[in-house]
N, C-alpha and C positions, 0 to 999 in steps of 0.2 A: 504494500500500500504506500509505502511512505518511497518507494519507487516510481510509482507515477505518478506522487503530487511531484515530486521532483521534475519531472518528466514534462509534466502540465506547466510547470514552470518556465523552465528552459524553452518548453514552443511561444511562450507569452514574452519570456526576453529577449528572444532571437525572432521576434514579429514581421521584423523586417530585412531579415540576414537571406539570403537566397542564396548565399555560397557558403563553401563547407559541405557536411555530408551530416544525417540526421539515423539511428541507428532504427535496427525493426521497433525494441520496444519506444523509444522515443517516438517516432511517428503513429504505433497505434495504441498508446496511452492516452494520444490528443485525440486523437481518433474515438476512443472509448468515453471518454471525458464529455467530446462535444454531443457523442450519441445519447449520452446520458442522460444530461442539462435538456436537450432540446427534446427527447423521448417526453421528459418528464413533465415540463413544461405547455406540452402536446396534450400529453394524457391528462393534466389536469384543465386544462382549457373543452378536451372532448367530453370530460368525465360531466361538466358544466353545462357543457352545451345540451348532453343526455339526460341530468336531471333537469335541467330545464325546459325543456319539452317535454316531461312528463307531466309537469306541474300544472301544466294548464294557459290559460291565457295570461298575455303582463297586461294584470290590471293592479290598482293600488289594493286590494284587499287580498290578492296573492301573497302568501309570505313569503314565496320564495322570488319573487319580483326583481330582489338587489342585486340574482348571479347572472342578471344580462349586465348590471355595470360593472362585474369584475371580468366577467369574458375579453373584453377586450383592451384591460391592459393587460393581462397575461399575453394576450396574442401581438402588443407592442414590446412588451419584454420578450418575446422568444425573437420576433426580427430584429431588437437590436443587439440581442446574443449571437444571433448566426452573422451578423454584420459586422460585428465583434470580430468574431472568429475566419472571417474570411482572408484576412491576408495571415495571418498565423498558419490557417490551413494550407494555403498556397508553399506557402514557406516551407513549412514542413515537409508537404509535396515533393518539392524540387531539388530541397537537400536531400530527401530518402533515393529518389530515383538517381540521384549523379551517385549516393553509396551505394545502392545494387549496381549500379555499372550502365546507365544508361543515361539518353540525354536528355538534358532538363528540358528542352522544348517540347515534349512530348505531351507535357501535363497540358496542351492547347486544346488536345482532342478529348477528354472527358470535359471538358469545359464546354468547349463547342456542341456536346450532344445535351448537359446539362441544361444550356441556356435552349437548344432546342427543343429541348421535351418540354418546355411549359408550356406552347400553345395545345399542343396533343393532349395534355393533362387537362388543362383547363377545356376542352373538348367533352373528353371522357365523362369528366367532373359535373359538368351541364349539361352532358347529353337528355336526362329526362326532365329537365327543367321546362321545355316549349315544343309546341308541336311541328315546329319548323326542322329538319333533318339539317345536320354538320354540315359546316363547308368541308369537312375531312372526316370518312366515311370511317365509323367507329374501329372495322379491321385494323385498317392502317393504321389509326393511330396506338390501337392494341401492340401491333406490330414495332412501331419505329419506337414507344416504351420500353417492349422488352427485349429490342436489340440495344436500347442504351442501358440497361439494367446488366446486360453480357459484355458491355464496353467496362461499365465499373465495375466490374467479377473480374474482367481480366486485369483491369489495373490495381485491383487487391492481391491477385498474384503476383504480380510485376512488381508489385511496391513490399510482398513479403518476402523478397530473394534476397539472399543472405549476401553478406555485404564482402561486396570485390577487393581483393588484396590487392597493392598495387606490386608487379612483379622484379 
């Protein structure tokens, strides 16, 4: 434990270091860390949302009325937590891949499908919301999902390859 607060650490002071090399546990300590926070964060913001529609209508004689106004700073705390953590993440990124032995420019391509899976998501997401059919027919974007789900699987391999000696 007291290994990855260390660990947690060292991605927070090196936030903006992109050289160097970053070791397996050091990169998925942050990794576990950020999953963690924003897991939880998640679950209690869903857990809200679920009793709150069970409760009824928001009227004033509801007593559970007050967890529509905590809904939503929890869900500005968890985007300025991943906001937080986005160049740390990166960071870490590109120092782990230059210690397995590969090039840091590579971390472009989980980025690139990242940023493109959110209109497909948001698709999926509102597919039953109106009677109108997607601009992008629910397959595909089934499809181009869960080919970027296989892009970041393969770069959890790539990123757990044990670290290059230089010879």
């Amino acid at each position: 434990m007291k290994t990855l607060w260390l660990n947690v650490k060292t991605c927070i002071a090196k936030y903006n270091s992109f050289s160097g090399n970053a070791t397996r546990s050091e990169f998925w300590s942050w990794a576990l860390f950020v999953a963690v926070v924003s897991g939880g964060l998640m679950g209690a913001a869903a857990m809200l949302v679920m009793i709150r529609n069970s409760a009824g209508p928001d009227t004033a004689s509801n007593p559970l009325n007050w967890l529509s106004m905590v809904f939503f700073p929890i869900l500005i705390l968890l985007g300025l937590f991943l906001l937080f953590c986005l160049l740390p993440t990166l960071a870490v990124a590109v120092r782990r891949l230059r210690d397995a032995g590969y090039k840091p420019w590579i971390i472009i391509f989980p980025l690139l499908f990242l940023i493109g899976c959110i209109h497909p998501a948001l698709v999926v997401a509102l597919s039953g919301m109106d009677s109108t059919p997607p601009e992008i027919p629910l397959p595909c974007c089934y499809a181009y999902l869960a080919f970027t789900a296989a892009v970041f699987l393969l770069y959890a391999i790539i990123l757990n390859r044990a670290t290059i000696t230089p010879t």
